[in-house]
C-alpha positions as CSV (number, residue, x, y, z in Angstrom):
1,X,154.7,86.2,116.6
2,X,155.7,90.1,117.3
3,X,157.5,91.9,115.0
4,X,160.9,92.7,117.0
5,X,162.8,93.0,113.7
6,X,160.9,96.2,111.9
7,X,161.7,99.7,112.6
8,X,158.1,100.9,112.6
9,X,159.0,104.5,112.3
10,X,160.6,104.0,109.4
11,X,158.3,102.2,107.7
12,X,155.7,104.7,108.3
13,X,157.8,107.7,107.6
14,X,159.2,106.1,104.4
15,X,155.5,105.1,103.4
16,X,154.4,108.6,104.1
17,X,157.2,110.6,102.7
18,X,157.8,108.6,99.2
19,X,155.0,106.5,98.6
20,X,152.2,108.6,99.1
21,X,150.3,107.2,95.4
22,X,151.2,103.7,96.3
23,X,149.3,104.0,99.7
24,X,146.6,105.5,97.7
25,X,146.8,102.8,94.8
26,X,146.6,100.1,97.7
27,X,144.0,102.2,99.5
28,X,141.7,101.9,96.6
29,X,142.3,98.5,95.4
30,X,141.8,96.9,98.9
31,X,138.9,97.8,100.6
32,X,138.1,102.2,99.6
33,X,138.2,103.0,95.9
34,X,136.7,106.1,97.0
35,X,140.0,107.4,98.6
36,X,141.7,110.6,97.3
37,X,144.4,110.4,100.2
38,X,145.7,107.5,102.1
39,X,148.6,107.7,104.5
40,X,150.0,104.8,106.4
41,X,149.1,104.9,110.5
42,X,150.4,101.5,111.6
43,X,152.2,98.2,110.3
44,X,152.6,94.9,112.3
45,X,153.2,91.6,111.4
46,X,149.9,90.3,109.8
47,X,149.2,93.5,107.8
48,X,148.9,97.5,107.3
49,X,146.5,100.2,108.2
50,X,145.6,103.5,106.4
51,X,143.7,106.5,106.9
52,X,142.1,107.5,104.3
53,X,140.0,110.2,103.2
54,X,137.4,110.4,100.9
55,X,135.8,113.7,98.3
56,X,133.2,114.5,101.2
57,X,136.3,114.8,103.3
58,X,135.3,111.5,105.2
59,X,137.8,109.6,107.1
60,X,138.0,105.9,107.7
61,X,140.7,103.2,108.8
62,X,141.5,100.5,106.1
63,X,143.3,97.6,107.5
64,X,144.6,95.2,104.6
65,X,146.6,91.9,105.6
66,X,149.6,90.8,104.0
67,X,149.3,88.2,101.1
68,X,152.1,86.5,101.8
69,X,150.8,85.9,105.6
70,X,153.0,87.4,108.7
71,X,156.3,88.6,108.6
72,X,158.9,89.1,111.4
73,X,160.9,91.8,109.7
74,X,161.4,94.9,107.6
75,X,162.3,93.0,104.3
76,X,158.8,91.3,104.8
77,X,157.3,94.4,105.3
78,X,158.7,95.7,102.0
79,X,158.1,92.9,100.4
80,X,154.4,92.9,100.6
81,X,154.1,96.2,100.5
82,X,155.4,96.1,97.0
83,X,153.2,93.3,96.3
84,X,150.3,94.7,97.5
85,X,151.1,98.2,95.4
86,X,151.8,96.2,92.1
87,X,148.8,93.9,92.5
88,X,146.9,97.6,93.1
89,X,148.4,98.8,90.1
90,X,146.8,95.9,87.6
């Protein structure tokens, strides 16, 4: 399944613009808990990716899959995105 129904770009700027401490939250809870920064690099149907970047200024790609499984639009985008970030928050 491709994901011909979410505006990538928007996502990403959106992400990066607004939810800077959610990517981090999510950063940390799923996969890096080391992570000061964390900025969205990519979105597709079966999950996210992050770059994140750690006190010794290392860099690394987190790739974290949607809960739900895939989605074929920007409403399941958002949706698991805000699941991820309140399942990151506690």
């Amino acid at each position: 399944m491709a994901v011909t129904e979410v505006d990538v770009d928007g996502v990403l700027e959106h992400m990066n613009a607004d939810h800077l401490e959610a990517s981090l939250s999510i950063a940390r809870a799923h996969g890096y808990p080391a992570a000061l920064s964390a900025e969205m690099t990519g979105v597709d149907e079966h999950g996210a990716t992050w770059q994140v970047v750690d006190a010794g200024g290392a860099e690394a790609m987190l790739r974290v899959s949607w809960p739900g499984g895939p989605v074929a639009d920007t409403a399941g985008v958002r949706r698991e995105v805000v699941g991820l970030a309140r399942s990151a928050r506690g």
